[in-house]
N, C-alpha and C positions, 0 to 999 in steps of 0.2 A: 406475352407473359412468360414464355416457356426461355427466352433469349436472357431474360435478367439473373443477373449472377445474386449467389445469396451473399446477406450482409451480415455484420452479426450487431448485435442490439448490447448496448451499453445501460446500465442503472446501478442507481446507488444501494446498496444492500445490508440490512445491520442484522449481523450473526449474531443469534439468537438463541443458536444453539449451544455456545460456546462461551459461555459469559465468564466474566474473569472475578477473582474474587472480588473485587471491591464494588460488586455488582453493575459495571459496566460493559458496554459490548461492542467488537470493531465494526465499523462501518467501515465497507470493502466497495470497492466498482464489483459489478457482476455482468460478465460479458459472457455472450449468449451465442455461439455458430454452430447452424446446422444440431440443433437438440443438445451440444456437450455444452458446459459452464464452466466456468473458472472465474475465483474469485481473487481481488488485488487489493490490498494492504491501502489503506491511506494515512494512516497514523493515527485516526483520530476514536476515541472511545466515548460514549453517550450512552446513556440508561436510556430507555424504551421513550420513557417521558420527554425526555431532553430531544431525543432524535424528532418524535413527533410533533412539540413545540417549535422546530425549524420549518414545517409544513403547517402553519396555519390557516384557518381559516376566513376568508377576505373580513371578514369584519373584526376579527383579533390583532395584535398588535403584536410583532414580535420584540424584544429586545436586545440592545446593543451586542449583546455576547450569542443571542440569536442569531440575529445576523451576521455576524463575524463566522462563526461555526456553517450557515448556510454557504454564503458567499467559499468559504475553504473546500467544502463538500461538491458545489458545484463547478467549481477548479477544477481538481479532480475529474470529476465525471467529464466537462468541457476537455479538458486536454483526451481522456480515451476516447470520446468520440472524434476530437480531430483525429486522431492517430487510424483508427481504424478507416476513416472516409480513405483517409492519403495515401493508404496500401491500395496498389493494385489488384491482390490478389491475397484474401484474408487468412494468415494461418496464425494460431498462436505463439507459435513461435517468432515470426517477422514482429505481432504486435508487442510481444514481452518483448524483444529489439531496443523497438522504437517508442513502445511507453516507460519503460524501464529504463532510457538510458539517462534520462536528467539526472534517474535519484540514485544511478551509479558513477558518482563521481571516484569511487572506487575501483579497480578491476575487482577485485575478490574480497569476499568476506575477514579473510586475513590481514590484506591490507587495511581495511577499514579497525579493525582491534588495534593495529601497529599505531595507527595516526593518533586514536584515542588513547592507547597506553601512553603515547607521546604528550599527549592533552593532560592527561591525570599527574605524569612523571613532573611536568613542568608545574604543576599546580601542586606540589609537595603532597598529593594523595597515593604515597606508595602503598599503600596497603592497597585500596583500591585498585591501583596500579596490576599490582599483582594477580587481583581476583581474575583481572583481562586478560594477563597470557595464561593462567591456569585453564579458563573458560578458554582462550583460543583453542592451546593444546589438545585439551580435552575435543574440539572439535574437528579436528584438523586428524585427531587420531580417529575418530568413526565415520570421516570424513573422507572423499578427494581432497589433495591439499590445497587445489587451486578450485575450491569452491566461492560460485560466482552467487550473486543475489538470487537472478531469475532461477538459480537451479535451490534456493530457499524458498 
């Protein structure tokens, strides 16, 4: 017993604490080493009811959009628990690495505004457009300039 290295524990977690206005709430991974936690973005937002509707009970029926929202949730969770087994040696920093890097198909959050202003510039949404490098700016100035995701 005293030879096995610690792991860290992966689950789905919906912040509860932090609800947004339209009374919705993120559902994050919540990854667990040695007592510290850190919690990971998965995009997706469900009211209390909605989240626990994806957990039924074996004689309930879930529906189509249940399931669909389950199945995405459990993606999620499935991809960080591959990631953390495939480390050798767990720190969070290697796992923000190596679970972060699919959904950085950007190097830095600036490039990511650039591509997007690119997006809205080609779609005649200048104003739009605009609100992007004002919001970059604005971040880029209380900011490193070369701010990367994992450091959001």
């Amino acid at each position: 017993m005293k030879n096995e290295k610690p792991t860290a524990n992966c689950s789905l977690y919906l912040d509860k604490l932090r609800p947004k206005k339209n009374g919705k709430m993120s559902v994050k991974i919540k990854v667990t080493f040695l007592r510290q936690r850190k919690y990971y973005s998965t995009g997706l937002e469900l009211t209390e009811s909605e989240y626990l509707a994806c957990f039924p009970s074996p004689t309930t029926r879930r529906t189509v959009e249940q399931k669909n929202t389950y199945d995405k949730m459990s993606e999620f969770l499935g991809k960080a628990k591959k990631d953390v087994e495939s480390l050798p040696i767990f720190t969070f920093a290697h796992f923000e690495k190596k679970y972060l890097e699919s959904r950085e198909s950007y190097s830095t959050v600036g490039s990511a505004f650039d591509k997007h202003i690119d997006e809205l510039t080609n779609a005649g949404k200048l104003g739009t457009a605009e609100s992007y490098r004002s919001a970059k700016r604005s971040i880029e100035s209380h900011t490193k300039k070369n701010l990367t995701f994992p450091d959001v």
